[in-house]
RODO-2510 file (C-alpha; in nm, 4 decimals, decimal comma):
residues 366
     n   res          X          Y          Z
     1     x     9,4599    16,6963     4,6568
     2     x     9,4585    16,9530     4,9361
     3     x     9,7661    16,9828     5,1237
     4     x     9,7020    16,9512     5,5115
     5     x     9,9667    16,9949     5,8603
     6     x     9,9971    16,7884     6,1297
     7     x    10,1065    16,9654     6,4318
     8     x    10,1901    16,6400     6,6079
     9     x    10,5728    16,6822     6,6054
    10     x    10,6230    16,9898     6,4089
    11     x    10,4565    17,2543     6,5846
    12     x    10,3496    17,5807     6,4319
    13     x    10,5523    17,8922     6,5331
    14     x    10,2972    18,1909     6,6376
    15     x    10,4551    18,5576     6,7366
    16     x    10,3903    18,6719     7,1185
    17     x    10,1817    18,3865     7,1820
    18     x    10,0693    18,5567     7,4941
    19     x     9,9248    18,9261     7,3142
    20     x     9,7885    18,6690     6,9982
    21     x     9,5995    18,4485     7,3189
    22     x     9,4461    18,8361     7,4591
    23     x     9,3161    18,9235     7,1332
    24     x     9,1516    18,5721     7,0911
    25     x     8,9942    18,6094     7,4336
    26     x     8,9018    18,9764     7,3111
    27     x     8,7370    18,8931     7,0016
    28     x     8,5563    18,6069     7,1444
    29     x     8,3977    18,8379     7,4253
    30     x     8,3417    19,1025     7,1267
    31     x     8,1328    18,8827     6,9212
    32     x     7,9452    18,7462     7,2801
    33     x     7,8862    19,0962     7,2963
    34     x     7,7536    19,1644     6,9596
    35     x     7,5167    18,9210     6,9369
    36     x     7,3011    18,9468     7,3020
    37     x     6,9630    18,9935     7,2743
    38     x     6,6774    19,0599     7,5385
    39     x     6,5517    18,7167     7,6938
    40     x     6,1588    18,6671     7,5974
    41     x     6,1124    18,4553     7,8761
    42     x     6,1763    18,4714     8,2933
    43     x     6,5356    18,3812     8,3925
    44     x     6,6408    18,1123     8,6441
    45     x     6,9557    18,0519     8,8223
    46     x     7,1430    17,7541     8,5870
    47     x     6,8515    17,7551     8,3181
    48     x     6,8661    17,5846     7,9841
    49     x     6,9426    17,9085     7,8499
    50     x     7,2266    17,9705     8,1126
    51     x     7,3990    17,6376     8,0706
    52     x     7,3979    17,6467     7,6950
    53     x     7,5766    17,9497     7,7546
    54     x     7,8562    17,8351     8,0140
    55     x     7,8807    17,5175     7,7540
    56     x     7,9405    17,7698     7,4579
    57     x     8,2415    17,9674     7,6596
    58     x     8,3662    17,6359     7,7584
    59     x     8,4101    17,5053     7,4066
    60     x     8,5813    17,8527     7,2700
    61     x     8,8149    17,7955     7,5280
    62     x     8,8922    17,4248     7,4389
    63     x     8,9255    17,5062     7,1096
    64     x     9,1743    17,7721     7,1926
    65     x     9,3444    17,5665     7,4698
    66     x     9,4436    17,2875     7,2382
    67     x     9,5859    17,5200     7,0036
    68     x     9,8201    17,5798     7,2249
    69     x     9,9074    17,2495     7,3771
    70     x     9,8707    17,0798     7,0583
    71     x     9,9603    17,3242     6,7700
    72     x    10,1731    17,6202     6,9116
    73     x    10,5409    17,5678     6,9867
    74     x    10,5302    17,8032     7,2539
    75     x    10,2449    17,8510     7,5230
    76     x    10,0319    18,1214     7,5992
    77     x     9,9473    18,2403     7,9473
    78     x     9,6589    18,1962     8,0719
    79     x     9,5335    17,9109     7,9029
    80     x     9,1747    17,7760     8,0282
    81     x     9,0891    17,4868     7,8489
    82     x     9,1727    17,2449     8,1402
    83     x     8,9005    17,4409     8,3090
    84     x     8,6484    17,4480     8,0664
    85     x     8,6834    17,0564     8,0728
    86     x     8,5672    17,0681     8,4136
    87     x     8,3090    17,3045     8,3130
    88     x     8,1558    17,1039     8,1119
    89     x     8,1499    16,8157     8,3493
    90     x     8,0083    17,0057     8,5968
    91     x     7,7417    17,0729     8,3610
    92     x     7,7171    16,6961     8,2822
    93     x     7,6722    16,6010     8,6531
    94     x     7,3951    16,8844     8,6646
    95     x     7,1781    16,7607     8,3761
    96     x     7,1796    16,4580     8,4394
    97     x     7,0548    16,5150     8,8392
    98     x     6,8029    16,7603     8,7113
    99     x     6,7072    16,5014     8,4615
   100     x     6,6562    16,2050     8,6947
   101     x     6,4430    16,4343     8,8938
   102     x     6,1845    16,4299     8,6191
   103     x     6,2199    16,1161     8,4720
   104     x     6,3759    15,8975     8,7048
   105     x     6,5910    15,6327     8,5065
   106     x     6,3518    15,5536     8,2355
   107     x     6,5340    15,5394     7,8617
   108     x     6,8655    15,5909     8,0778
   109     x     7,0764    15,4317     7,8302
   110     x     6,8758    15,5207     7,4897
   111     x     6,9330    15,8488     7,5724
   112     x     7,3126    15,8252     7,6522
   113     x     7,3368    15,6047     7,3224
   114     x     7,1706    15,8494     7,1313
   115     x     7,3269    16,2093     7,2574
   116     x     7,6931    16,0670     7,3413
   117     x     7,7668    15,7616     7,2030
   118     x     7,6099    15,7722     6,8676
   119     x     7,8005    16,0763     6,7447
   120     x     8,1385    15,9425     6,9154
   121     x     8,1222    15,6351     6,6970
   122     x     8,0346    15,7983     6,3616
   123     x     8,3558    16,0161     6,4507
   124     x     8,5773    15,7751     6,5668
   125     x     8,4993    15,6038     6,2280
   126     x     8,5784    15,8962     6,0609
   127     x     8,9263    15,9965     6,2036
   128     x     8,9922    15,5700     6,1764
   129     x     8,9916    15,6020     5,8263
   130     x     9,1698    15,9691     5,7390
   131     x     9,4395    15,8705     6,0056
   132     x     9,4625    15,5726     5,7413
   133     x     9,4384    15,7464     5,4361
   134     x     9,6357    16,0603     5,5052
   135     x     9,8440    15,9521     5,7552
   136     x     9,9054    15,5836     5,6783
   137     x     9,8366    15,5040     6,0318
   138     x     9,6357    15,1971     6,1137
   139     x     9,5183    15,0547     6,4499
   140     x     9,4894    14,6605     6,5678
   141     x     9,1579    14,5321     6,5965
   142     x     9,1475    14,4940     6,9239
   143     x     9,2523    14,8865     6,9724
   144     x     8,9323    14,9704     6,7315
   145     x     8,7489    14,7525     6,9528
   146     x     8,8557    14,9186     7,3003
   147     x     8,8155    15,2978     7,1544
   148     x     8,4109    15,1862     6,9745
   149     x     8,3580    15,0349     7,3577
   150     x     8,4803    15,3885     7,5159
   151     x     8,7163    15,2217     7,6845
   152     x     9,0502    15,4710     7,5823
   153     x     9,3147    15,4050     7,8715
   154     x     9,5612    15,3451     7,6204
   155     x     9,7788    15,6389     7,5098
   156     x     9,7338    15,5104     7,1456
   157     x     9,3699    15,5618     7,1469
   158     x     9,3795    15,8898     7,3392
   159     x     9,5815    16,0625     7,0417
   160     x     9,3182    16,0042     6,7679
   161     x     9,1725    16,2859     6,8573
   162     x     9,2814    16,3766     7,1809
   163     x     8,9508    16,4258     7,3390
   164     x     8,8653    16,0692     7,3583
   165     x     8,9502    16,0198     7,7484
   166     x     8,6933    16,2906     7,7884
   167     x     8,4482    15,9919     7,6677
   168     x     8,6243    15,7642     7,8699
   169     x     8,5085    15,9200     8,1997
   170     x     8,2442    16,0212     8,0958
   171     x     8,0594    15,7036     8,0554
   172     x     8,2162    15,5739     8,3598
   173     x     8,0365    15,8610     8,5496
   174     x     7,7453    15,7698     8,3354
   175     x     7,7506    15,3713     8,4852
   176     x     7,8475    15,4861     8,8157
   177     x     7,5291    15,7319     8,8541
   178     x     7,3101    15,4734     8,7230
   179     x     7,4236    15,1642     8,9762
   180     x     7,4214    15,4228     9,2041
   181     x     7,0776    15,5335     9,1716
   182     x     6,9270    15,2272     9,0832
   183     x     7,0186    15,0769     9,4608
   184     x     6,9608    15,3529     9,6975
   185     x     6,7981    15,6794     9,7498
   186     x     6,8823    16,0050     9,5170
   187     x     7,1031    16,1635     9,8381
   188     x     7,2994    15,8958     9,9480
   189     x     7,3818    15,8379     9,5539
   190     x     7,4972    16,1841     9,5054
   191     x     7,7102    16,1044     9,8315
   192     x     7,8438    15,7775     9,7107
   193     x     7,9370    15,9708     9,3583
   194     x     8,1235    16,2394     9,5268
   195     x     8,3179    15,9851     9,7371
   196     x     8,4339    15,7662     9,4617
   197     x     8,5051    16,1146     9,2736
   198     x     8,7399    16,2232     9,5561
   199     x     8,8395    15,8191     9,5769
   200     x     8,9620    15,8661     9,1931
   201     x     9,1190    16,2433     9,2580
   202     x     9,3627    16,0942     9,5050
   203     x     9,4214    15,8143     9,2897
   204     x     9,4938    16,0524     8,9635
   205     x     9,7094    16,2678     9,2074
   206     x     9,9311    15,9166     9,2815
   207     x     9,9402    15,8892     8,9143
   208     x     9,7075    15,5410     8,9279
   209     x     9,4468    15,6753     8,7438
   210     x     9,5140    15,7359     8,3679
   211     x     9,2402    16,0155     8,2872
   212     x     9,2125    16,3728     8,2922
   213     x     9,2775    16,5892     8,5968
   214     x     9,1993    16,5442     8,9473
   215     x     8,9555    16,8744     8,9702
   216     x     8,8293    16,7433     8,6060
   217     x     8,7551    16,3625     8,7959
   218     x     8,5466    16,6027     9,0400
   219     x     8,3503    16,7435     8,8287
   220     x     8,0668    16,5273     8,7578
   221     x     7,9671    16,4394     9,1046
   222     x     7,9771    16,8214     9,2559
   223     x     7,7325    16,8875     8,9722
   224     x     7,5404    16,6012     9,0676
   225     x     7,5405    16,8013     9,4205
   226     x     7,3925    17,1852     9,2929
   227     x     7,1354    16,9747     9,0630
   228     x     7,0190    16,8333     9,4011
   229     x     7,0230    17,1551     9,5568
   230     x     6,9003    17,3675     9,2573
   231     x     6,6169    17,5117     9,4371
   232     x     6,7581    17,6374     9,7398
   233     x     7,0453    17,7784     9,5060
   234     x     6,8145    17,9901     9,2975
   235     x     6,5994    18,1072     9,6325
   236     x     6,9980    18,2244     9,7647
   237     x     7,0719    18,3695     9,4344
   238     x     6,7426    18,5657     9,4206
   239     x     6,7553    18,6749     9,7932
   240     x     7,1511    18,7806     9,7178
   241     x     7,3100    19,0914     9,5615
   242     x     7,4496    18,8758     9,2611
   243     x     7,7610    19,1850     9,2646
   244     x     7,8574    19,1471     9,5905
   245     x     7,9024    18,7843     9,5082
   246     x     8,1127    18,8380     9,1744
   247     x     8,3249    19,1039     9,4236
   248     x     8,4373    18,7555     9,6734
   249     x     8,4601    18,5511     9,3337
   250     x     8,6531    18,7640     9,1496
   251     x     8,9579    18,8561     9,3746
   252     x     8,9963    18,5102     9,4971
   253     x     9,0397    18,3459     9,1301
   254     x     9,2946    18,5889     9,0740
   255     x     9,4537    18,4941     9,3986
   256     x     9,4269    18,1262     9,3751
   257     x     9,5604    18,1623     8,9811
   258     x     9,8939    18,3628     9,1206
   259     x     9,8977    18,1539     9,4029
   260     x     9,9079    17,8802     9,1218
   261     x    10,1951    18,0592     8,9211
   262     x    10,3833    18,1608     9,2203
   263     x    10,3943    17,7338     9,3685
   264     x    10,4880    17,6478     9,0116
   265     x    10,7439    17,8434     9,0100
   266     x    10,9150    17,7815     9,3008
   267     x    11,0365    17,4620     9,2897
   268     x    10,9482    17,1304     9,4875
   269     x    10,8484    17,0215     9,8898
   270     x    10,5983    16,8868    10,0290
   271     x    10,4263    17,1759    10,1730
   272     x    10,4503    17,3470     9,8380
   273     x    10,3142    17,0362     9,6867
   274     x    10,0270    17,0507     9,8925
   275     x     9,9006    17,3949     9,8204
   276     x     9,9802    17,3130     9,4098
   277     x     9,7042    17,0483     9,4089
   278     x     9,4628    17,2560     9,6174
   279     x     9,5151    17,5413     9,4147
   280     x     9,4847    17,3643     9,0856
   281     x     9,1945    17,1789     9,2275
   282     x     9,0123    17,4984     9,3470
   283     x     9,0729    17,7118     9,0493
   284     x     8,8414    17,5847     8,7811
   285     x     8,5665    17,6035     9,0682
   286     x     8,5993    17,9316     9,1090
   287     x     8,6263    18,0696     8,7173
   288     x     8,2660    17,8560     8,7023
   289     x     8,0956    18,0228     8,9812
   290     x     8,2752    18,3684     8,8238
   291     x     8,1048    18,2479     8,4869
   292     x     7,7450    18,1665     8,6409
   293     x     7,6852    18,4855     8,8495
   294     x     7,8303    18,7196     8,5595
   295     x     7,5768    18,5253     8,3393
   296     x     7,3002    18,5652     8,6153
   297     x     7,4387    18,9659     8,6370
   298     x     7,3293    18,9827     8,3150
   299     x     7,0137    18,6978     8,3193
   300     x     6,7771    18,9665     8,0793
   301     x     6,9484    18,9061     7,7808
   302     x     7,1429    18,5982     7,6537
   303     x     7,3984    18,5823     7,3786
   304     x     7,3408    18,4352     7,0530
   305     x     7,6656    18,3090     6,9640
   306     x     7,7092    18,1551     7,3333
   307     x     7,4277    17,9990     7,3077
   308     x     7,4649    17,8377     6,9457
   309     x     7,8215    17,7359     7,0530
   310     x     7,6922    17,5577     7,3686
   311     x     7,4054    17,3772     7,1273
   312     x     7,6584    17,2681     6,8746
   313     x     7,9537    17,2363     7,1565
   314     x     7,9647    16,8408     7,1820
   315     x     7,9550    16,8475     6,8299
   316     x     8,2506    17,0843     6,8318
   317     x     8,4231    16,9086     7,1079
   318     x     8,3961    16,5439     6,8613
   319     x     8,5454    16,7508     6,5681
   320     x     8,7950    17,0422     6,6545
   321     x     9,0935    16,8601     6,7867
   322     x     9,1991    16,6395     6,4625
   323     x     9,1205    16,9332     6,2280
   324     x     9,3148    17,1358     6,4086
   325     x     9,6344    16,9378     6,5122
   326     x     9,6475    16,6123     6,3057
   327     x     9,4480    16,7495     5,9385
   328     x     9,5106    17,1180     5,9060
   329     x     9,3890    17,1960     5,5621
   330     x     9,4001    17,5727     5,6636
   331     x     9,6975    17,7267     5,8154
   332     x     9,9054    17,5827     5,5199
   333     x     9,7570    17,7974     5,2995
   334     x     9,7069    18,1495     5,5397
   335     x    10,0593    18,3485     5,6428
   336     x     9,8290    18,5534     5,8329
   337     x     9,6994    18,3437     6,1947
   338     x     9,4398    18,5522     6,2288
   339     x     9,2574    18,4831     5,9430
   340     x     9,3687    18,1350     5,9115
   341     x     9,2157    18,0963     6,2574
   342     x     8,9218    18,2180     6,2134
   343     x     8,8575    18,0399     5,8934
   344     x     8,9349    17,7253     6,0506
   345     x     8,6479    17,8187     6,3320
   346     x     8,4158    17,8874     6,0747
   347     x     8,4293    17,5443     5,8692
   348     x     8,4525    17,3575     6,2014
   349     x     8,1195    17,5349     6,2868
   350     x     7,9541    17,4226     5,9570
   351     x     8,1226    17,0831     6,0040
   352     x     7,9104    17,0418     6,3186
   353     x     7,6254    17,1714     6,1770
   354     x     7,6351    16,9052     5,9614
   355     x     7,7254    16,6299     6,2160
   356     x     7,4030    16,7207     6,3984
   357     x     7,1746    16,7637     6,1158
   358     x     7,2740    16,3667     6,0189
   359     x     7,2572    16,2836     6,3904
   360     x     6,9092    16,3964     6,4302
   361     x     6,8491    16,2056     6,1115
   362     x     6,9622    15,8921     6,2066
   363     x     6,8022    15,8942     6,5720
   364     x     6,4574    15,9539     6,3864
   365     x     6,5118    15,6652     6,1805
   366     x     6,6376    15,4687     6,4810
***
């Protein structure tokens, strides 16, 4: 049998976590790089082509995040992942605006079932049973229950695979759109989202609300907000030197992030407090709008391996975390990280391959 690590309480020592984290970052922007081709087609401001892109930097730096959360026994600086979370509910919020512009709310919930809920039960059964088999850890039926309903408040069920909370809220953003649009117009919705978003922000800030972060929470409805406002956005961008944009963007992300360091550092008050959670808040904001206009700097051409990342990336997202911290069947076996690594990316790849190619089998037959 093939010896795997769990990284739960033994955590994997990793040299200059810091230098190892740059070079990551380096060869993920090298093979970005490598693979962009010329766009065939006319680019628009938050295309399909754009957001599979954001969605495939946003998974990389996941991935990468949990390794050190999860894996490493000492941190790396900076580490994203929290940000790419919000990215990718953002995204979410965006979608599924742009989508209800089309279609309105017909097949609402077929579609969720099929796209998020589908694939998160054929997982969850999955990581049920090798938590069983190789870890002889079993759950009470009324656990397996909660976590097949989405319903993962418990700190139990969030460590099965440690993503599972990002379910969680998202299919309470999911109910909360579609009450929301079902009984009033598509503007006061998107109003009544964002103030139950900023409703549960404060409420995650008092510690009452058990998931994610409060500029995660946020997340969905502000991207509820630019798919309402889409077209005006990609008139702006059009009309607007894109550089001159990326030249506000870029100086005040690196502010707010040493603002960030700098509170963190210095101990506690109130007034110190304060500018922590609007920091913290505003941060992931601005590395996406950094993110979008570099990608519409560059609208063209469009990068292969973004793009197949952000096509497999809930797929990736599902799988990553419990192969990486709970079932390691690689690093075992490597002395070198780097190639250990990068092995480990490549069968999680193929694993989601393979998770979608069954997927799309199993919707056709349903």
């Amino acid at each position: 049998m093939i010896s795997t690590s769990n990284y739960e309480t033994l955590k994997l020592h990793i040299e200059n976590p810091s230098i190892v984290n740059f070079f990551m970052m380096l060869a993920f922007l090298s093979l970005s790089l490598l693979f962009l081709r010329r766009r065939g087609d006319d680019s628009l401001f938050l295309d399909v082509a754009q957001t599979d892109q954001l969605k495939g930097i946003a998974i990389v730096l996941v991935i990468i995040g949990h390794l050190w959360y999860h894996v490493s026994e000492s941190k790396a600086v900076p580490i994203l992942g929290d940000y790419a979370v919000t990215a990718f509910l953002i995204i979410s919020g965006f979608g599924m605006t742009i989508s209800y512009t089309r279609k309105k709310l017909n097949n609402f919930f077929v579609l969720r079932f099929k796209r998020v809920v589908l694939p998160y039960w054929v997982v969850s059964i999955l990581w049920l049973c090798m938590d069983w088999h190789i870890l002889g850890k079993s759950y009470s039926v009324e656990q397996i229950i909660m976590t097949f309903l989405g319903l993962n408040f418990h700190p139990t069920l969030s460590r099965i695979d440690y993503v599972r909370w990002f379910i969680t809220l998202l299919l309470i953003w999911y109910s909360l759109f579609y009450i929301s649009h079902s009984f009033t117009k598509q503007r006061r919705a998107i109003s009544l989202l964002c103030f139950l978003g900023v409703v549960m922000a404060v409420l995650k800030i008092k510690h009452l609300f058990p998931l994610g972060f409060a500029h995660q929470i946020l997340g969905f409805p502000i991207g509820c907000v630019i798919g309402y406002y889409i077209v005006p956005l990609r008139r702006f961008i059009s009309e607007t030197n894109t550089l001159r944009l990326l030249s506000l963007v870029v100086p005040a992300f690196v502010a707010i992030e040493y603002c960030h360091v700098f509170v963190t550092g210095s101990g506690g008050g109130l007034l110190l407090g304060l500018i922590d959670i609007l920091v913290t808040t505003a941060a992931p904001y601005f590395l996406f709008a950094l993110l979008v206009l570099l990608l519409n700097v560059f609208n063209k051409v469009q990068s292969r391996f973004l793009s197949a990342c952000g096509v497999l990336s809930y797929e990736l997202y599902l799988l990553h975390c419990p192969l990486l911290v709970k079932y390691n069947v690689v690093f075992p076996h490597f002395d070198t990280f780097a190639v250990a690594f990068t092995l480990y990316i490549c069968i999680v790849i193929v694993l989601s391959c393979v998770l979608k190619y069954l997927l799309k089998g199993m919707n056709k037959l349903a």
